[in-house]
N, CA, C and O atoms as a DFTB+ gen file, in Angstrom:
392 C
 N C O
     1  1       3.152      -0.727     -28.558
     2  2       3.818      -0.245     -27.360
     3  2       4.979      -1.186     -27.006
     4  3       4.968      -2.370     -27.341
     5  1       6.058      -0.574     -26.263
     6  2       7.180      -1.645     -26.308
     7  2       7.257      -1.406     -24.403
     8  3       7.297      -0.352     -23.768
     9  1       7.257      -2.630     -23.985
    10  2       7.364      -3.098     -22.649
    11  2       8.575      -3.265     -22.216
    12  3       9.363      -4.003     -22.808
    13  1       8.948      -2.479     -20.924
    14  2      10.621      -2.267     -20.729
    15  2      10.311      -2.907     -18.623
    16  3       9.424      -2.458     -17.897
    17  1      11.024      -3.638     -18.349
    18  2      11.173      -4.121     -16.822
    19  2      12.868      -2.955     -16.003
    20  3      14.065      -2.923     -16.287
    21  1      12.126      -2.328     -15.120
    22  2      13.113      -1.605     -14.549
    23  2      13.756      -2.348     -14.263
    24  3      13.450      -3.486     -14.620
    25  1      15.118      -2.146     -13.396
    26  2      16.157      -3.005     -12.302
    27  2      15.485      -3.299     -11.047
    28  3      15.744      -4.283     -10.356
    29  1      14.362      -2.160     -10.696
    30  2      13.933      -2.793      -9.595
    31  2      12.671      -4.594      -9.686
    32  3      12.473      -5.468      -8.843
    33  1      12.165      -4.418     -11.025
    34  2      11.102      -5.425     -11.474
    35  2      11.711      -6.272     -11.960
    36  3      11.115      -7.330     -12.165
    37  1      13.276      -6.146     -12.376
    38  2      13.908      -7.431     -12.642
    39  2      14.719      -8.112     -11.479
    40  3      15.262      -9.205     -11.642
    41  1      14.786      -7.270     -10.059
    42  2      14.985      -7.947      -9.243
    43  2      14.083      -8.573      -8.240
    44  3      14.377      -9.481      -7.463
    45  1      12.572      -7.762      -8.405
    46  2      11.936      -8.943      -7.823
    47  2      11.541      -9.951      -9.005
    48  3      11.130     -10.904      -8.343
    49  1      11.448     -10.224      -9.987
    50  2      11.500     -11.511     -10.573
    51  2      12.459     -12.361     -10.442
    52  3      12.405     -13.574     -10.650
    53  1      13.455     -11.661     -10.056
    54  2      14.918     -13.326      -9.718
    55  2      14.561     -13.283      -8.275
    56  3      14.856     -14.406      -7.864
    57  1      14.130     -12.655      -7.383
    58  2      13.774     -12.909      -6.089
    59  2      13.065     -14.194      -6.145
    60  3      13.360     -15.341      -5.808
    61  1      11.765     -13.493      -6.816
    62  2      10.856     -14.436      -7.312
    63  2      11.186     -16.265      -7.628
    64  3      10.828     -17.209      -6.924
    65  1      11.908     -16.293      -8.807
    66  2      12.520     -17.062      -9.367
    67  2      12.952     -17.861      -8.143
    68  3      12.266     -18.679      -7.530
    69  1      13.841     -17.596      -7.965
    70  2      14.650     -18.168      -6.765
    71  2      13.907     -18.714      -5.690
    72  3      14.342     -19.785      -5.266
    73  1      13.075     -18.335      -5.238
    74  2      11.727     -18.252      -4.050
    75  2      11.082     -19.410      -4.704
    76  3      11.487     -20.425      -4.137
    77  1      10.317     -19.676      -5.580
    78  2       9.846     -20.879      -6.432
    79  2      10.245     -22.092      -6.633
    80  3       9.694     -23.143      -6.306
    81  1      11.624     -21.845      -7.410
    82  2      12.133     -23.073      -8.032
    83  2      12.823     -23.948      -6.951
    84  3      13.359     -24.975      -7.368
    85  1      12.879     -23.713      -5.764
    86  2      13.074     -24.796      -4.242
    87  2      11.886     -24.944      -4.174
    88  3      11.660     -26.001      -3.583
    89  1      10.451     -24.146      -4.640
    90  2       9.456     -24.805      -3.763
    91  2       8.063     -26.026      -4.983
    92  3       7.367     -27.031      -4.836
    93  1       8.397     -25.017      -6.064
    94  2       7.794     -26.036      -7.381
    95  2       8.203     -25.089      -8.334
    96  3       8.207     -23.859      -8.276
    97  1       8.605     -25.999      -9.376
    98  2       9.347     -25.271     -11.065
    99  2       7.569     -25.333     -11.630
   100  3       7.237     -24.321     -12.247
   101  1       6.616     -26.263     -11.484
   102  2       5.172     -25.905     -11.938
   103  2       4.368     -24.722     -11.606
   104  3       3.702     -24.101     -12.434
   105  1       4.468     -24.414     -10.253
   106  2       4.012     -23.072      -9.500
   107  2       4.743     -22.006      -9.853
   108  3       3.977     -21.043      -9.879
   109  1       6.360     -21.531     -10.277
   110  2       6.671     -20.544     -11.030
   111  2       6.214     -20.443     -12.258
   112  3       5.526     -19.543     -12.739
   113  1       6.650     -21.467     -12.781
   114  2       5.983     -20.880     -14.446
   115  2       3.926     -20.770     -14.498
   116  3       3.311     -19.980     -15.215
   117  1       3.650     -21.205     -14.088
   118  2       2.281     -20.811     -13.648
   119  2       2.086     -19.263     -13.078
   120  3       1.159     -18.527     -13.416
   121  1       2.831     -19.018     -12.421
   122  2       3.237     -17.233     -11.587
   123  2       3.414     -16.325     -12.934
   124  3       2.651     -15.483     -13.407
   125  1       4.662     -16.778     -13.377
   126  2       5.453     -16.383     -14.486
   127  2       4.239     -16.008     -15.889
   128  3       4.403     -15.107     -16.712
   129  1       3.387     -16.699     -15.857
   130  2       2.395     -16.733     -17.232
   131  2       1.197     -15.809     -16.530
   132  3       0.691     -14.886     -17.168
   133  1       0.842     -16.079     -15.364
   134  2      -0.071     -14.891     -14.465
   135  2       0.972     -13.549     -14.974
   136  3       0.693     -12.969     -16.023
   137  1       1.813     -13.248     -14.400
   138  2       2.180     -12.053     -14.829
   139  2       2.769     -11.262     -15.925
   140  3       3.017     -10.058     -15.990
   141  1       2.968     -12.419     -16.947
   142  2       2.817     -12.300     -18.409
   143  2       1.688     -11.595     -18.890
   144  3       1.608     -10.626     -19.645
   145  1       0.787     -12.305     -18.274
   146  2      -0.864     -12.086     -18.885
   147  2      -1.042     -10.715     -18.373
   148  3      -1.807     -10.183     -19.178
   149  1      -0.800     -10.046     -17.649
   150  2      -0.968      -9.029     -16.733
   151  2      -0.537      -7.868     -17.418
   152  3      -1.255      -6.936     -17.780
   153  1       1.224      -8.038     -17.640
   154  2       1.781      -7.326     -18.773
   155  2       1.229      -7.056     -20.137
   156  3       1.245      -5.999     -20.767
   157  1       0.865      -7.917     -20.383
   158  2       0.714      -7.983     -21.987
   159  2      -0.836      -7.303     -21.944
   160  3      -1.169      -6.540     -22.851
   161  1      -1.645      -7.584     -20.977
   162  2      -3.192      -6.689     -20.858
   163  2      -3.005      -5.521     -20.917
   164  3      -3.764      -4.828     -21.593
   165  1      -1.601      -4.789     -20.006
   166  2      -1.739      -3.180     -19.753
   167  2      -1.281      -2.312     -21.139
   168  3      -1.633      -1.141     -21.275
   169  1      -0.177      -3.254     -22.497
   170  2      -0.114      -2.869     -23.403
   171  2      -1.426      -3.030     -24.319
   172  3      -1.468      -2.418     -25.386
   173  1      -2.302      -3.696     -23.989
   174  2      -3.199      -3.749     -24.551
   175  2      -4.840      -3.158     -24.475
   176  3      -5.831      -3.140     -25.206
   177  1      -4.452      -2.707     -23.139
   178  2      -5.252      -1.546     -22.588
   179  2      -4.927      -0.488     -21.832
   180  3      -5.298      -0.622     -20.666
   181  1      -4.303       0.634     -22.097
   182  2      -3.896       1.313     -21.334
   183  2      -4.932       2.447     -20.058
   184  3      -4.798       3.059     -18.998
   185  1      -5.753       2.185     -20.921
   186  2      -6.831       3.311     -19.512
   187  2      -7.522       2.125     -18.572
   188  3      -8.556       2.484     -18.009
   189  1      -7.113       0.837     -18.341
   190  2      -7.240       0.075     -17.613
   191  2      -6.730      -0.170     -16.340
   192  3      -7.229      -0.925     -15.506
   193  1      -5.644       0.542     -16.214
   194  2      -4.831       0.625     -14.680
   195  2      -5.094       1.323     -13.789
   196  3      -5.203       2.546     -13.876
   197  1      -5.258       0.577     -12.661
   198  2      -5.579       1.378     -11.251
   199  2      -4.814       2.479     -11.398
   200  3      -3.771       2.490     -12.052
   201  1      -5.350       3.569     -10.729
   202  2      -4.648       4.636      -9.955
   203  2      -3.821       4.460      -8.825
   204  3      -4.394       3.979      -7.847
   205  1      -2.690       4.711      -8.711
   206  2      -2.353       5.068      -7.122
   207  2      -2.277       6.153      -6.768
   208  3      -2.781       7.061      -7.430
   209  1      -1.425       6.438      -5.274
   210  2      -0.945       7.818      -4.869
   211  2      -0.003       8.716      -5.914
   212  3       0.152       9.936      -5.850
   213  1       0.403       8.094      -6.585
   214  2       0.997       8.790      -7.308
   215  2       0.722       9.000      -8.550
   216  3       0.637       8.008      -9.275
   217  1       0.576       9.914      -8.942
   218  2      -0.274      10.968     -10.031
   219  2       0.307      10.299     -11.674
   220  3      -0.532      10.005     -12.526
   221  1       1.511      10.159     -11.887
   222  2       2.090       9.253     -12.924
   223  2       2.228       7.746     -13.137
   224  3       2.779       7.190     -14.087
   225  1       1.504       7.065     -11.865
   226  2       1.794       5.677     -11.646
   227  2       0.837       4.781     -11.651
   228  3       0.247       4.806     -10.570
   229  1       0.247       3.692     -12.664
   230  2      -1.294       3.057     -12.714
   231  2      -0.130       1.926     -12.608
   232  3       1.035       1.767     -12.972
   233  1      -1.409       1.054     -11.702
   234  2      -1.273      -0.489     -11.521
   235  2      -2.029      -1.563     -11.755
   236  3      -3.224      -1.548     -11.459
   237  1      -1.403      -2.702     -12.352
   238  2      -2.050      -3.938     -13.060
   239  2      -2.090      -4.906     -11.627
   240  3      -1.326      -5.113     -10.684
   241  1      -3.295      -5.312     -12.007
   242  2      -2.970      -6.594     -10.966
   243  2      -2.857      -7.663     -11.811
   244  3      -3.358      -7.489     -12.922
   245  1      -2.235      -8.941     -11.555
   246  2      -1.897     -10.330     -12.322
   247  2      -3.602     -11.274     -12.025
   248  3      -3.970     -11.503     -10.872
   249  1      -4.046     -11.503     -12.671
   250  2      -5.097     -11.798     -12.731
   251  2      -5.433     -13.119     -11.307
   252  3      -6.049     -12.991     -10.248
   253  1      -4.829     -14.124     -11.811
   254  2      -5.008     -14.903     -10.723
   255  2      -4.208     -15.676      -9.882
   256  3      -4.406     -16.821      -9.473
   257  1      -2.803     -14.519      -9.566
   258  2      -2.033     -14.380      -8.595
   259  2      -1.875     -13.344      -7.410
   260  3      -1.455     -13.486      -6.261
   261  1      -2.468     -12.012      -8.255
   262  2      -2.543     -10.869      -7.711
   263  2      -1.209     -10.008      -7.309
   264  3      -1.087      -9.275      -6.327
   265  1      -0.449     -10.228      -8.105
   266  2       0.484      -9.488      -8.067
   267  2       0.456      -7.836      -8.317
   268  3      -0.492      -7.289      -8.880
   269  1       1.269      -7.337      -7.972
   270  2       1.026      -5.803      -8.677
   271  2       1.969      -5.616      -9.414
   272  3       3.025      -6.236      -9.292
   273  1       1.767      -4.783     -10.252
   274  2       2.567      -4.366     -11.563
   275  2       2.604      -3.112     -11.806
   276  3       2.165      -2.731     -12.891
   277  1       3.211      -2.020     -10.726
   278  2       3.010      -0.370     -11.163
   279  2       3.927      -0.307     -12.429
   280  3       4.884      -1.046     -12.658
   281  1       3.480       0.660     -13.169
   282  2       4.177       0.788     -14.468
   283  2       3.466       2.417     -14.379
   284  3       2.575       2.864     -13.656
   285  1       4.517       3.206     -15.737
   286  2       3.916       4.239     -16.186
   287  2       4.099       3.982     -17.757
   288  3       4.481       2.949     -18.305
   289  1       3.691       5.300     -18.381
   290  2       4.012       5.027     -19.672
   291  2       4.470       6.760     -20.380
   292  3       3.788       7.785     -20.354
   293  1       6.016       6.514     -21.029
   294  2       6.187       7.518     -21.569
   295  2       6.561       7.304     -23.093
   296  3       7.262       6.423     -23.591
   297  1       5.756       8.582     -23.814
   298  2       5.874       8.066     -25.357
   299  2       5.748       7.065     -25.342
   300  3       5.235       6.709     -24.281
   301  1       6.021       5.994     -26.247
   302  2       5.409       4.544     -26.840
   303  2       5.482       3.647     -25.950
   304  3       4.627       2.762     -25.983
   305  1       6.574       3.615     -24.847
   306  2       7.213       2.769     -23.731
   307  2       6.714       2.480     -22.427
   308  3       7.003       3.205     -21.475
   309  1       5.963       1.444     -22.306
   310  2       5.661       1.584     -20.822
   311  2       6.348       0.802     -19.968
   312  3       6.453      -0.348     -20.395
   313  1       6.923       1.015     -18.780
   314  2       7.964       1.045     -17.915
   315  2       7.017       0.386     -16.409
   316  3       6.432       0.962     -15.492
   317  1       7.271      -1.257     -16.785
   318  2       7.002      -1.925     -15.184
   319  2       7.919      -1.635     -14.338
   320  3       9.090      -1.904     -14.607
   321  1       7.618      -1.109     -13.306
   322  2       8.514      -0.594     -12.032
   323  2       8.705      -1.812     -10.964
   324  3       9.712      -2.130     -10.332
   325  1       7.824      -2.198     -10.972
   326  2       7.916      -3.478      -9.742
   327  2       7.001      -4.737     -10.015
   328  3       5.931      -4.533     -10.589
   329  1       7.274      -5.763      -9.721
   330  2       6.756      -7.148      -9.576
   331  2       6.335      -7.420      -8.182
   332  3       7.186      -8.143      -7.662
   333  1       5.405      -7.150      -7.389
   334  2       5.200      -7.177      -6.575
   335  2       3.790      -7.821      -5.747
   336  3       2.625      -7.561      -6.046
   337  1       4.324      -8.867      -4.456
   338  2       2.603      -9.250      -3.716
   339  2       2.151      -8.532      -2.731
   340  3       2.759      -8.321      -1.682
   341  1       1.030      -8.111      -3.030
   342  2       0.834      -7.377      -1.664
   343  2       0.785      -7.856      -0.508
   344  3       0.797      -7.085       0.452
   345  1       0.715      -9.329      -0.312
   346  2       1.151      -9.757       0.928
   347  2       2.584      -9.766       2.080
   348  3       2.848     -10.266       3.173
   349  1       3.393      -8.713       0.859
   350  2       4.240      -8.280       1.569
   351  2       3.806      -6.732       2.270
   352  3       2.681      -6.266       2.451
   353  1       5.217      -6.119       2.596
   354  2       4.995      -4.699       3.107
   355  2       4.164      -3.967       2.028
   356  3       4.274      -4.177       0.820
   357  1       3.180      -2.937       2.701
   358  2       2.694      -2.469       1.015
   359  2       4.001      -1.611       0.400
   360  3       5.140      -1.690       0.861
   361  1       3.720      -1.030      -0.392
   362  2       4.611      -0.707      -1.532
   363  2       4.117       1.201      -1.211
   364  3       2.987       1.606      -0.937
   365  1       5.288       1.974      -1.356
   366  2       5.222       3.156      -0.789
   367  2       5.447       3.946      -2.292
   368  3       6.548       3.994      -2.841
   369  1       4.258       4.530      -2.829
   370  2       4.204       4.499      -4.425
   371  2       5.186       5.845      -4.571
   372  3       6.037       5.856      -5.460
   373  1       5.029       7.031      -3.621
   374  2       6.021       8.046      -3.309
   375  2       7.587       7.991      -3.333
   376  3       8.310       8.984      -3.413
   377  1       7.946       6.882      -3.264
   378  2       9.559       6.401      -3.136
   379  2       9.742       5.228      -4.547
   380  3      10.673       4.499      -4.889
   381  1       8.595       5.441      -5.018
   382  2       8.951       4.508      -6.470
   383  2       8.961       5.591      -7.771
   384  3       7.997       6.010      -8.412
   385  1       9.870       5.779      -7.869
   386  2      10.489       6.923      -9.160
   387  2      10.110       6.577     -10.647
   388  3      10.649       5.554     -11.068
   389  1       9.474       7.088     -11.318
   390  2       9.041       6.847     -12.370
   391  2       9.989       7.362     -13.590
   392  3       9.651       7.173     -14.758
């Protein structure tokens, strides 16, 4: 399976990025390998992803960051939509376009 990061999941990772590296360059790449691991699980299991509201959209959580990772998957490609903590606003799965 080949793993593709939308524009919206590559902008919360430089959010991300940015957010970190003022506060520890050890605590990002620690983040960074949580959600590596996360990625690389959902190509490696695909009937493993939560369900959401939306009927085309399963989500990974990052194991021990807890990030979310909605993705779908079409033909061989599965498509992370967002990098996201839920300790922000939740995430409105209806307005995330697959």
């Amino acid at each position: 399976m080949i793993i593709e990061y939308t524009s919206p999941a590559l902008r919360d990772l430089e959010e991300l990025r940015i957010y970190l590296t003022g506060r520890s360059l050890s605590g990002l790449q620690n983040v960074i390998a949580d959600i590596q691991e996360a990625t690389i699980s959902v190509s490696q299991s695909l009937s493993k992803g939560r369900k959401t509201s939306h009927d085309k959209i399963l989500e990974k959580i990052s194991p021990k960051y807890g990030y979310l990772l909605p993705y779908y998957i079409k033909g061989d490609t599965i498509y992370i939509l967002r990098v996201y903590h839920p300790s922000r606003k939740p995430l409105d799965y209806q307005k995330i376009r697959p």
